[in-house]
Backbone as XML, in Angstrom:
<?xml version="1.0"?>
<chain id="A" units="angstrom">
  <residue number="1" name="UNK">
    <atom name="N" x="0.843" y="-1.185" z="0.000"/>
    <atom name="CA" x="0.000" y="0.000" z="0.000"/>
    <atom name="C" x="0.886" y="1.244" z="0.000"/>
  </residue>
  <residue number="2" name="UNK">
    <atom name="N" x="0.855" y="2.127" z="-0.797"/>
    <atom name="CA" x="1.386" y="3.421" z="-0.956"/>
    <atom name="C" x="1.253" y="4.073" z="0.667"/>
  </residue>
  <residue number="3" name="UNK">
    <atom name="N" x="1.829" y="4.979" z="0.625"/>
    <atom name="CA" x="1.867" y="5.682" z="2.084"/>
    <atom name="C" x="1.009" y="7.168" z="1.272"/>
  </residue>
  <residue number="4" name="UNK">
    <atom name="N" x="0.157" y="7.332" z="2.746"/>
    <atom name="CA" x="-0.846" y="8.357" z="2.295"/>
    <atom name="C" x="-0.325" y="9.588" z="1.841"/>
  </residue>
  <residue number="5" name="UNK">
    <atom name="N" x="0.768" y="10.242" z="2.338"/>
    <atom name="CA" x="1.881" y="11.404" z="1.766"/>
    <atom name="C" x="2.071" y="11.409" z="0.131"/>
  </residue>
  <residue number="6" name="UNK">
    <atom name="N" x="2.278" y="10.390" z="-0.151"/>
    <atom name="CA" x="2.787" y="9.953" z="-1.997"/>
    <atom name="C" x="1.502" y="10.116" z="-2.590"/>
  </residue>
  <residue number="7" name="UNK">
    <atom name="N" x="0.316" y="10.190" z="-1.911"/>
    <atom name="CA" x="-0.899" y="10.612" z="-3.136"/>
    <atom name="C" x="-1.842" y="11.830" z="-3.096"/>
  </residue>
  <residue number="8" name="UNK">
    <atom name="N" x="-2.670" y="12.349" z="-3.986"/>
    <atom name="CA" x="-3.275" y="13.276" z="-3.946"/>
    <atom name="C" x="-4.827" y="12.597" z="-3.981"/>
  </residue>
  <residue number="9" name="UNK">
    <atom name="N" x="-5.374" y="14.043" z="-3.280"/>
    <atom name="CA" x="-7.098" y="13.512" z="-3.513"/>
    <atom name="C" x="-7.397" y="13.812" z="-4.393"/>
  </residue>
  <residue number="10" name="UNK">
    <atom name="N" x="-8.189" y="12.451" z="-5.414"/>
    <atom name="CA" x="-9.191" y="12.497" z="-6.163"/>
    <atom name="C" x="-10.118" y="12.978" z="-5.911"/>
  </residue>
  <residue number="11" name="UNK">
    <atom name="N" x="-10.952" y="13.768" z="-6.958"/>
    <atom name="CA" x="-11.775" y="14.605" z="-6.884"/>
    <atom name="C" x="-12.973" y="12.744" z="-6.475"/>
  </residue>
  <residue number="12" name="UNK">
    <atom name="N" x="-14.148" y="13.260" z="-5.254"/>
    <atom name="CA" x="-15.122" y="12.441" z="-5.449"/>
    <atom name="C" x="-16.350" y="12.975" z="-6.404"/>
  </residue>
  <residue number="13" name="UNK">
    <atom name="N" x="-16.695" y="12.116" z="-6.770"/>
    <atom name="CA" x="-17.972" y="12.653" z="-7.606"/>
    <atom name="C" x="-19.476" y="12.288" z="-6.921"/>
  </residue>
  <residue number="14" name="UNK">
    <atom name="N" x="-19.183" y="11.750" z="-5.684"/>
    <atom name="CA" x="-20.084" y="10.829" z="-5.225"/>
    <atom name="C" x="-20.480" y="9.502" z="-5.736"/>
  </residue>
  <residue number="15" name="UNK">
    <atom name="N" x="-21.662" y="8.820" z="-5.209"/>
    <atom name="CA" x="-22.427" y="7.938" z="-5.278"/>
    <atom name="C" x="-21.606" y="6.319" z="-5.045"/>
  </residue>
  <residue number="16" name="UNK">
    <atom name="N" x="-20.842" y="6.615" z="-4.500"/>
    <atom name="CA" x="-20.195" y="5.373" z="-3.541"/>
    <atom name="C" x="-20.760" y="5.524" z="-2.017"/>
  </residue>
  <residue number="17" name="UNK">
    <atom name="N" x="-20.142" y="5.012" z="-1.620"/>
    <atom name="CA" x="-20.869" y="4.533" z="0.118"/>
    <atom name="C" x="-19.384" y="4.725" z="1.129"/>
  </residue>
  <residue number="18" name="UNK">
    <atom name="N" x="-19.489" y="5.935" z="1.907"/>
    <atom name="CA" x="-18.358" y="5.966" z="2.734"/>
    <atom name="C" x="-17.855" y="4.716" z="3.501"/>
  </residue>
  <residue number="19" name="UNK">
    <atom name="N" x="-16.621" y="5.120" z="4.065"/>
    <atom name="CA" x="-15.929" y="4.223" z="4.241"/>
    <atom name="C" x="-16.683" y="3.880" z="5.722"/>
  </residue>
  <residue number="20" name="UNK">
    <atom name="N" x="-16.156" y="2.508" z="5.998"/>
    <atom name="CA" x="-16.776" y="2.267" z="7.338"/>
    <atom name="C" x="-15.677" y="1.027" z="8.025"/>
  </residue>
  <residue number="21" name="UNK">
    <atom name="N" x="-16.104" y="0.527" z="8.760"/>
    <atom name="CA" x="-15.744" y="-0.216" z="9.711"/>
    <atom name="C" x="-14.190" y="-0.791" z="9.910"/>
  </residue>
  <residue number="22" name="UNK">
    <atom name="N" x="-14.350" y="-2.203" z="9.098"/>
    <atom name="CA" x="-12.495" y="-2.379" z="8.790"/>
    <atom name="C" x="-12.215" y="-1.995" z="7.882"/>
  </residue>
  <residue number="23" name="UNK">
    <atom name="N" x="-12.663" y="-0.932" z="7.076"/>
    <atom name="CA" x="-12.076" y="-0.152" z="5.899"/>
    <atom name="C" x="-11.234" y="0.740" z="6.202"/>
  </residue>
  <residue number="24" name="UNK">
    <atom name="N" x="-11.758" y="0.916" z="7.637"/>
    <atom name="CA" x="-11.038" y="2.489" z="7.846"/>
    <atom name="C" x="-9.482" y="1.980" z="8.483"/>
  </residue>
  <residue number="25" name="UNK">
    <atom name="N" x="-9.692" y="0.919" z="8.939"/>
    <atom name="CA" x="-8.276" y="0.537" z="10.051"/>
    <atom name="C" x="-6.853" y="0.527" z="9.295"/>
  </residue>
  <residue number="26" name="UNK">
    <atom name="N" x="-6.755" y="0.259" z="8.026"/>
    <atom name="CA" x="-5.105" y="0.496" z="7.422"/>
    <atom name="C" x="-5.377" y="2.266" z="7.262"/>
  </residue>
  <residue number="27" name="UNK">
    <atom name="N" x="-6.279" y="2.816" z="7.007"/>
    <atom name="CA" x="-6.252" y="3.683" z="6.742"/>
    <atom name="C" x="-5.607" y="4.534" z="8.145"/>
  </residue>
  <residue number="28" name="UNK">
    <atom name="N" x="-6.230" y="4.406" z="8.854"/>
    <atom name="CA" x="-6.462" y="5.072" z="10.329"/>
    <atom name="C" x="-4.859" y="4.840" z="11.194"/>
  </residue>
  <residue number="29" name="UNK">
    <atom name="N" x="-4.269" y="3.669" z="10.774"/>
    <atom name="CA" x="-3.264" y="3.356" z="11.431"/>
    <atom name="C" x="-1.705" y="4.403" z="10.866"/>
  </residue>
  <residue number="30" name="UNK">
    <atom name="N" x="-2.279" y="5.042" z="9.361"/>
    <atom name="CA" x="-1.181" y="5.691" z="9.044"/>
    <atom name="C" x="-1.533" y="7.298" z="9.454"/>
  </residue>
  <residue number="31" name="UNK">
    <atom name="N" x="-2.459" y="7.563" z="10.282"/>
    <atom name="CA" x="-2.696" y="9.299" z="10.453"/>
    <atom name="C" x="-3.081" y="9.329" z="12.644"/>
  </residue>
  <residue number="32" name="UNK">
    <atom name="N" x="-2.159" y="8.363" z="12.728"/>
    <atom name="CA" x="-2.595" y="7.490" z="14.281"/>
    <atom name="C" x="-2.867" y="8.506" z="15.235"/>
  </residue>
  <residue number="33" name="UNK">
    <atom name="N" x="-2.721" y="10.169" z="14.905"/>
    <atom name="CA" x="-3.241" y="11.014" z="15.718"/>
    <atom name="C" x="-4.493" y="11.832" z="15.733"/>
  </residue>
  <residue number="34" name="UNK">
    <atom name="N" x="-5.267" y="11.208" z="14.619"/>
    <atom name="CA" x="-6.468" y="11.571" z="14.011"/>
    <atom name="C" x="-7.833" y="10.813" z="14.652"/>
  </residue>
  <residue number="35" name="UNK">
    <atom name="N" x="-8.296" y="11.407" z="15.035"/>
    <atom name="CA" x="-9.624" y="10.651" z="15.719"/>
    <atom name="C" x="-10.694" y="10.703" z="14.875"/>
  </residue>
  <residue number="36" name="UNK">
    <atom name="N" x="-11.012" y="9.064" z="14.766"/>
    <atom name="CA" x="-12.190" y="9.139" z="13.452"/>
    <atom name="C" x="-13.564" y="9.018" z="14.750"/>
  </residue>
  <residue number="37" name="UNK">
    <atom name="N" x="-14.111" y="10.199" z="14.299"/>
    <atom name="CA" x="-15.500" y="10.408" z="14.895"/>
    <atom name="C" x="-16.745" y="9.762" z="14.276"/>
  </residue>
  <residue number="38" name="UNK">
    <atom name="N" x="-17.020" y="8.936" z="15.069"/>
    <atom name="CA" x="-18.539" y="8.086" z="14.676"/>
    <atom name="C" x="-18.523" y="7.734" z="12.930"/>
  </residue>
  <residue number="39" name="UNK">
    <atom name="N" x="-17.685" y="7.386" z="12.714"/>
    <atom name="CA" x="-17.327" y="7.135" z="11.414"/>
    <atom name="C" x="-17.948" y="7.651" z="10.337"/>
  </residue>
  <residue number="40" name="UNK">
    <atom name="N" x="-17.717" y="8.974" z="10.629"/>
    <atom name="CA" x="-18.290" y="10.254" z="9.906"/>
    <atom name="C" x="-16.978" y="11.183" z="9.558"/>
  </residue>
  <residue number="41" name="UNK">
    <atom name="N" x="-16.369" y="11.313" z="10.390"/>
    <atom name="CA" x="-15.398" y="12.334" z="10.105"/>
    <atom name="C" x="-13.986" y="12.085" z="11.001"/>
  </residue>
  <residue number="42" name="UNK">
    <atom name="N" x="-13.061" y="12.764" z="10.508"/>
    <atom name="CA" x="-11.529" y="12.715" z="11.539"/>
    <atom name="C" x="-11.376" y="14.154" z="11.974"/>
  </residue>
  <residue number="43" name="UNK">
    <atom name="N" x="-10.915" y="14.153" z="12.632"/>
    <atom name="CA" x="-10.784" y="15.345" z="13.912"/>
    <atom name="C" x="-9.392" y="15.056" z="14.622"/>
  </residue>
  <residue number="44" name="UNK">
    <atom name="N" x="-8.508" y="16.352" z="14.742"/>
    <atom name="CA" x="-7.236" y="16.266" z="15.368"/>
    <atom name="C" x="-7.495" y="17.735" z="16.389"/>
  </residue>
  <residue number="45" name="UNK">
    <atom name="N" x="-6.945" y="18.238" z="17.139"/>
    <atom name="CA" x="-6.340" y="19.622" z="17.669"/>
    <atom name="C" x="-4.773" y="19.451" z="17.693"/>
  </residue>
  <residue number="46" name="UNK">
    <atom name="N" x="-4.104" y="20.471" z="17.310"/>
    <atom name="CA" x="-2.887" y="20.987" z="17.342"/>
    <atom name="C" x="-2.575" y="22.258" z="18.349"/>
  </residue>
  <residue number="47" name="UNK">
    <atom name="N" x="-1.651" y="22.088" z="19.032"/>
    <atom name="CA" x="-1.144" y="23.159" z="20.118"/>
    <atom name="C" x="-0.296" y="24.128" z="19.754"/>
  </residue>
  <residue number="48" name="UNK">
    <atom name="N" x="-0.134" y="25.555" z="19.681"/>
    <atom name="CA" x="0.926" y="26.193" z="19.260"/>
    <atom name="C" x="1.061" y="26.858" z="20.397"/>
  </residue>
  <residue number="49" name="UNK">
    <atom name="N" x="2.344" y="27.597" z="20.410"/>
    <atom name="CA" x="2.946" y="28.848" z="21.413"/>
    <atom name="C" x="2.136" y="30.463" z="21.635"/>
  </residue>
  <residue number="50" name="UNK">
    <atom name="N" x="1.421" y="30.340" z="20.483"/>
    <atom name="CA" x="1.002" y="31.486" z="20.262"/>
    <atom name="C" x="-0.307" y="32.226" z="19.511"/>
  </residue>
  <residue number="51" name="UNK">
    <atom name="N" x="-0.799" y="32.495" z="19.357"/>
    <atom name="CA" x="-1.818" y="33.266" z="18.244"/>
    <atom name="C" x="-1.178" y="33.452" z="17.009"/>
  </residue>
  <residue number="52" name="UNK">
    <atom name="N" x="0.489" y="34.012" z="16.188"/>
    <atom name="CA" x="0.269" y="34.336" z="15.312"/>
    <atom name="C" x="0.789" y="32.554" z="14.569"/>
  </residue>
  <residue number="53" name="UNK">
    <atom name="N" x="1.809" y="31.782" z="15.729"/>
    <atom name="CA" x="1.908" y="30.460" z="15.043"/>
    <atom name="C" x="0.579" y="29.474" z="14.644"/>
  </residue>
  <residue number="54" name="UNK">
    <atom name="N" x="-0.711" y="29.834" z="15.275"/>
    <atom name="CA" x="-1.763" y="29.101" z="14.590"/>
    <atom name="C" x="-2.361" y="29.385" z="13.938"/>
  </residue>
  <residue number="55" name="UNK">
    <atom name="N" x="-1.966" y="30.711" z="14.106"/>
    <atom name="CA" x="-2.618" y="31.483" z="12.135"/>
    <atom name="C" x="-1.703" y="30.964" z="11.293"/>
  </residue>
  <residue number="56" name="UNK">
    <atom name="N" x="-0.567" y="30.771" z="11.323"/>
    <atom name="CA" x="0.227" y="30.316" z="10.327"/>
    <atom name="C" x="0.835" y="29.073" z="10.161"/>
  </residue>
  <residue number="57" name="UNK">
    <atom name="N" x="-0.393" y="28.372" z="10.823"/>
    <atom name="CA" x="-0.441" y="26.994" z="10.578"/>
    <atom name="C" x="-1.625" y="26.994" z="9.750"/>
  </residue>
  <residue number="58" name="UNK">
    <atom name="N" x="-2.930" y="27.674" z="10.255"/>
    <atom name="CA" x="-4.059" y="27.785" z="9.275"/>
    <atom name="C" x="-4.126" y="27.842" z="7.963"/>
  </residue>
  <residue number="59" name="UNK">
    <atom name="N" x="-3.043" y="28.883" z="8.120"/>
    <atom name="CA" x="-2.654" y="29.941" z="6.543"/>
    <atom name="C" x="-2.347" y="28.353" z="5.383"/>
  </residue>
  <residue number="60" name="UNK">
    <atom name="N" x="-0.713" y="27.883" z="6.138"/>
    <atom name="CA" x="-0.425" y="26.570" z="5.269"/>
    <atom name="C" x="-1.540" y="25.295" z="5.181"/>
  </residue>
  <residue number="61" name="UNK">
    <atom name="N" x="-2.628" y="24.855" z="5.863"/>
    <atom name="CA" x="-3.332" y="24.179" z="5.666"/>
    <atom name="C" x="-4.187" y="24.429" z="4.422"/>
  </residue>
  <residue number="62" name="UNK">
    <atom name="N" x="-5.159" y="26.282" z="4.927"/>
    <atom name="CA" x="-5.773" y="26.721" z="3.969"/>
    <atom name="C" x="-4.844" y="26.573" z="2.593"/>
  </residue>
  <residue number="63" name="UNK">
    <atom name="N" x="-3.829" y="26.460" z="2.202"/>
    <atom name="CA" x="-3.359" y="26.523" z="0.773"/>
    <atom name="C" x="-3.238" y="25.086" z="0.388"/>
  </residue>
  <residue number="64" name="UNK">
    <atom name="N" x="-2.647" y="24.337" z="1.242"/>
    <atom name="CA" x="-2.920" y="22.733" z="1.204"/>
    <atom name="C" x="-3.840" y="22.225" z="0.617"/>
  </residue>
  <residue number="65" name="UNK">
    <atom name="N" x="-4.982" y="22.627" z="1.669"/>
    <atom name="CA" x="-6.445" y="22.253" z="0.805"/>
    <atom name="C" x="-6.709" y="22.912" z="-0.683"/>
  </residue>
  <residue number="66" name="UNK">
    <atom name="N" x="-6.468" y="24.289" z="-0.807"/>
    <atom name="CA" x="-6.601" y="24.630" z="-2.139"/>
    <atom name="C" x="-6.136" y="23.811" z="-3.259"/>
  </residue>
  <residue number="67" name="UNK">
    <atom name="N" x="-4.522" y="23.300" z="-2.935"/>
    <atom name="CA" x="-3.829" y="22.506" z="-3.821"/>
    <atom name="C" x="-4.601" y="20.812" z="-4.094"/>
  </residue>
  <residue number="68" name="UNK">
    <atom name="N" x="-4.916" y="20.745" z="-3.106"/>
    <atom name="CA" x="-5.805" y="19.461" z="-2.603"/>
    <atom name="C" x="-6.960" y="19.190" z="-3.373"/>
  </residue>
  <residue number="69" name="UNK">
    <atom name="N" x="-8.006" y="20.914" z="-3.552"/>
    <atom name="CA" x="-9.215" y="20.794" z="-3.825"/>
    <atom name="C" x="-10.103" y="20.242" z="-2.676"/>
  </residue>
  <residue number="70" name="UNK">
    <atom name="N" x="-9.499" y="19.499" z="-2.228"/>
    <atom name="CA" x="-10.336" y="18.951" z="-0.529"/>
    <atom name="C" x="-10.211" y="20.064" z="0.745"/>
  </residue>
  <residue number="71" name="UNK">
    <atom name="N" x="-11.807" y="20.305" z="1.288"/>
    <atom name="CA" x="-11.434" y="21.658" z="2.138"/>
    <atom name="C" x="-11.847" y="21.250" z="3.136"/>
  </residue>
  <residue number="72" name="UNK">
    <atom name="N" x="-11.189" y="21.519" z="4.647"/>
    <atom name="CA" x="-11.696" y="20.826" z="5.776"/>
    <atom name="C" x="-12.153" y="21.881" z="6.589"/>
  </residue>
  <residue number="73" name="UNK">
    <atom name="N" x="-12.933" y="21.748" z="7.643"/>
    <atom name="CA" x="-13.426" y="22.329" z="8.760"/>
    <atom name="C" x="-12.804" y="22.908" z="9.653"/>
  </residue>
  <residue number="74" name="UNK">
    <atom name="N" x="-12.145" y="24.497" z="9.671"/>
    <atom name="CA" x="-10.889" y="25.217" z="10.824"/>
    <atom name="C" x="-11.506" y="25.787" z="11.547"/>
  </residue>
  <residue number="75" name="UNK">
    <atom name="N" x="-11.011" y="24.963" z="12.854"/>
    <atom name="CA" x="-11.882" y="26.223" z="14.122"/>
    <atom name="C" x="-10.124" y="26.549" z="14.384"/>
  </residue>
  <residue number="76" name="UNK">
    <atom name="N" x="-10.404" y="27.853" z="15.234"/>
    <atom name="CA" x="-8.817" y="28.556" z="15.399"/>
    <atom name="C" x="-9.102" y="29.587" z="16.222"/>
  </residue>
  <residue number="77" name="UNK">
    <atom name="N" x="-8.324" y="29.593" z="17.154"/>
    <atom name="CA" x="-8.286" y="30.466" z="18.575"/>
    <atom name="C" x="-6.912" y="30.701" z="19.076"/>
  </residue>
  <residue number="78" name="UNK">
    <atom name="N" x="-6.540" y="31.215" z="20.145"/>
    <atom name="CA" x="-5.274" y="31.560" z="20.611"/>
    <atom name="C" x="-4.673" y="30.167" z="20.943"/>
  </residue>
  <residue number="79" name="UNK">
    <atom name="N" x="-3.518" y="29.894" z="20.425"/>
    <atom name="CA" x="-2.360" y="28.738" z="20.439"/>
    <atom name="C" x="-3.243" y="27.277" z="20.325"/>
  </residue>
  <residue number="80" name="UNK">
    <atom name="N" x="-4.209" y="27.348" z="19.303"/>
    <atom name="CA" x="-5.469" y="26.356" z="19.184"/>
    <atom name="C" x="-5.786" y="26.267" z="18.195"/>
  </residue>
  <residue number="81" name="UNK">
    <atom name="N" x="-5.626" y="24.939" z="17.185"/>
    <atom name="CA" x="-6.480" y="25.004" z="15.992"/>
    <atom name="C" x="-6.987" y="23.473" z="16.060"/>
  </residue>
  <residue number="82" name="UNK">
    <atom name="N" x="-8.254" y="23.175" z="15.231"/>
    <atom name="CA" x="-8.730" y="21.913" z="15.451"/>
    <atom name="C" x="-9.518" y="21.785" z="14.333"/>
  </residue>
  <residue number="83" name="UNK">
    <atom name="N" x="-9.099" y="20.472" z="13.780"/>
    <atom name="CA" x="-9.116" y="20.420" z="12.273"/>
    <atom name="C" x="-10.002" y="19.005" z="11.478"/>
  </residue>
  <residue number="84" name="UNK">
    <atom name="N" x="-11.498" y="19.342" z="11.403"/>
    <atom name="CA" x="-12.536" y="18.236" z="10.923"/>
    <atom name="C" x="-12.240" y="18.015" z="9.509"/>
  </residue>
  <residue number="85" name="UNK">
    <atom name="N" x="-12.532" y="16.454" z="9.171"/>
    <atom name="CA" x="-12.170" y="16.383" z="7.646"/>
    <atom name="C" x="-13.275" y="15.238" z="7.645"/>
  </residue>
  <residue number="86" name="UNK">
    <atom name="N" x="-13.678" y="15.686" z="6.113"/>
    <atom name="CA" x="-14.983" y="14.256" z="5.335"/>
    <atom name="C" x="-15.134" y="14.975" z="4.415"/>
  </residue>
  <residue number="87" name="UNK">
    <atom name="N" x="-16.034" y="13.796" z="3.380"/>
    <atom name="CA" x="-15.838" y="14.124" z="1.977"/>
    <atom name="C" x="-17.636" y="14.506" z="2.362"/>
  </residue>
  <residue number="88" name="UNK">
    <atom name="N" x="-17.568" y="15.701" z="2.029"/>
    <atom name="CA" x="-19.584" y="16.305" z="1.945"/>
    <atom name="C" x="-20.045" y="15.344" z="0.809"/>
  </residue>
  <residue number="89" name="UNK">
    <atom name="N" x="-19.599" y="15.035" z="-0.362"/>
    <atom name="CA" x="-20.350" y="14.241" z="-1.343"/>
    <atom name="C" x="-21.190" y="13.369" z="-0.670"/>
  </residue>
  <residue number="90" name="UNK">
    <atom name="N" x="-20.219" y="12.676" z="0.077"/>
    <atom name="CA" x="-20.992" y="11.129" z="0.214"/>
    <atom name="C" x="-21.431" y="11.079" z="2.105"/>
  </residue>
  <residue number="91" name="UNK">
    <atom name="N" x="-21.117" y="12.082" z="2.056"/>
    <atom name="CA" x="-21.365" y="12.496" z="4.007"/>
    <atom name="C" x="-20.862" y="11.810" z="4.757"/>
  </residue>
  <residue number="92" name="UNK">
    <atom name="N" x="-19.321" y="11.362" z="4.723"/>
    <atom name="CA" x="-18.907" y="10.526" z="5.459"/>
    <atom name="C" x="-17.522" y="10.556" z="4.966"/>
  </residue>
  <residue number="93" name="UNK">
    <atom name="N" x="-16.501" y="9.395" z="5.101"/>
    <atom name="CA" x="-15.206" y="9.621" z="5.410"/>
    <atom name="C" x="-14.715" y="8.665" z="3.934"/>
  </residue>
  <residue number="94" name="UNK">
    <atom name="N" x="-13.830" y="9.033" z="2.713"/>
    <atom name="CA" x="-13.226" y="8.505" z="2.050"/>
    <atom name="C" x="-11.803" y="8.812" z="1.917"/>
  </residue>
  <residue number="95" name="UNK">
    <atom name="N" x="-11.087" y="7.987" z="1.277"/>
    <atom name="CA" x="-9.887" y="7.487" z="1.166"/>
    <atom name="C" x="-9.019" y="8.976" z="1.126"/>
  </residue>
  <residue number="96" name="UNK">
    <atom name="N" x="-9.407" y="9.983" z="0.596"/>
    <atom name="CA" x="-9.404" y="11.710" z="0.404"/>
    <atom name="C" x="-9.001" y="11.753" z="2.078"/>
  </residue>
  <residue number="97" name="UNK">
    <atom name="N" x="-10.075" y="11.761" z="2.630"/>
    <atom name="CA" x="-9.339" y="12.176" z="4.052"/>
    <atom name="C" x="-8.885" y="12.224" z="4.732"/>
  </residue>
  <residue number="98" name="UNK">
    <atom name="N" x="-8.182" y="10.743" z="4.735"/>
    <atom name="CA" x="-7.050" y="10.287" z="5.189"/>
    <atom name="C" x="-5.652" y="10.924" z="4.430"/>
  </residue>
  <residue number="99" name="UNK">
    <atom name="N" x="-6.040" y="10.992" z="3.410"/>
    <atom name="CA" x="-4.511" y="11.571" z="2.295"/>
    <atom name="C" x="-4.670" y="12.742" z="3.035"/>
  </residue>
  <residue number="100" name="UNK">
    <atom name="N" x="-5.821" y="13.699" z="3.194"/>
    <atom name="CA" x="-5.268" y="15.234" z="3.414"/>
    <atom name="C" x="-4.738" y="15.365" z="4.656"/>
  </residue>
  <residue number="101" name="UNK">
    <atom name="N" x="-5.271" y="14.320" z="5.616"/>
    <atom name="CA" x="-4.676" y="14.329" z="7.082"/>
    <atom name="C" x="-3.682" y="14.444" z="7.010"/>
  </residue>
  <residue number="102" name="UNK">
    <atom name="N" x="-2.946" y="12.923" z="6.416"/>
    <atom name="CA" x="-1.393" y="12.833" z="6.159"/>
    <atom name="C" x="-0.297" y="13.950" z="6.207"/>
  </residue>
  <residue number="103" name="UNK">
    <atom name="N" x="-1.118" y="14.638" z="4.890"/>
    <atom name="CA" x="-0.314" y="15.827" z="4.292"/>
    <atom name="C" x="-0.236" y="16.777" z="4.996"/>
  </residue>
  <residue number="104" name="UNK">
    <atom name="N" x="-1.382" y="17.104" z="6.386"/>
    <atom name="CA" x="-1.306" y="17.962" z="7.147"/>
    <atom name="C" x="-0.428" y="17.978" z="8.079"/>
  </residue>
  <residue number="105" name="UNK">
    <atom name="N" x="-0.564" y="16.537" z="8.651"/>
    <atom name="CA" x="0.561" y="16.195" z="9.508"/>
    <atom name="C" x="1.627" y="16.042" z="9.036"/>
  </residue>
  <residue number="106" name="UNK">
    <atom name="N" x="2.186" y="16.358" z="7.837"/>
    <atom name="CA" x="3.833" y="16.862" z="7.517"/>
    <atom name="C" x="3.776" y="18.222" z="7.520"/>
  </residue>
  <residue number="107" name="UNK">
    <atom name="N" x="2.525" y="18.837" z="7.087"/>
    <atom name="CA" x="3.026" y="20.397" z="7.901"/>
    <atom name="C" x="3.260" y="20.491" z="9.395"/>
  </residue>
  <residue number="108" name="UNK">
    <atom name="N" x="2.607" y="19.745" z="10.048"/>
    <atom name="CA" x="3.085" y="20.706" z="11.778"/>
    <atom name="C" x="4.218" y="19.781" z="11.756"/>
  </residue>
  <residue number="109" name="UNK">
    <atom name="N" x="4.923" y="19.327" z="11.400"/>
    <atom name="CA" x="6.034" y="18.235" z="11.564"/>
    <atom name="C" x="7.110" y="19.363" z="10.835"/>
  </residue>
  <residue number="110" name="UNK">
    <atom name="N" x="6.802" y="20.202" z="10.122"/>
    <atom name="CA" x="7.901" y="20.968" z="9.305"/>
    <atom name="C" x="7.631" y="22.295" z="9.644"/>
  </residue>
  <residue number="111" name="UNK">
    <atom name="N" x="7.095" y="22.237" z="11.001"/>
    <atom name="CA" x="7.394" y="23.647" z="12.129"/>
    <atom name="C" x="5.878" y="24.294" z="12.240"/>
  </residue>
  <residue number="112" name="UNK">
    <atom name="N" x="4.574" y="23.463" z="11.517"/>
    <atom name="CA" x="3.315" y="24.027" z="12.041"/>
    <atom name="C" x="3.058" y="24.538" z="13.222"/>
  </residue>
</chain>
């Protein structure tokens, strides 16, 4: 299996059936700080030092996703950001959201 970093999200078009149960577990085991919520969505929080370092963790996510085309859910407060991901097509969690996790978590790894 490719490692989730080496790929990009495909655009969904819908009308597949989100991911569920042991689908999600190779998936889940490569983003192991990501909490898959009711198998609907993944959810992380990240800690920073400061207000302007979690804006500028935001900032690099927000462009991430642009590059991505996949856009996730930013709540963001002082030295606080917390970061929901699912594919709206299919209202639930595909192979996409695990890749963008990935990719996120090499940003705070490269000083987020």
């Amino acid at each position: 299996m490719e490692k989730l970093t080496e790929l990009k999200c495909v655009p969904c078009q819908g009308g597949i059936e989100p991911l569920k149960g042991k689908a999600l577990e190779p998936l889940a085991r490569e983003v192991p700080r990501w909490e898959i919520v009711d198998e609907h969505h993944l959810r992380r929080a990240f800690g920073f030092r400061n207000f302007a370092a979690a804006l500028t963790f935001v900032n690099q996510v927000g462009e991430l996703a642009e590059q991505m085309a996949h856009h996730p859910e930013i709540c963001f407060t002082w030295g606080r950001v917390t970061i929901q991901i699912h594919t709206h097509k299919i209202d639930g969690l595909h192979r996409n959201d695990f890749v963008l996790a990935a990719h996120i978590d090499r940003l705070e790894g490269a000083g987020g």
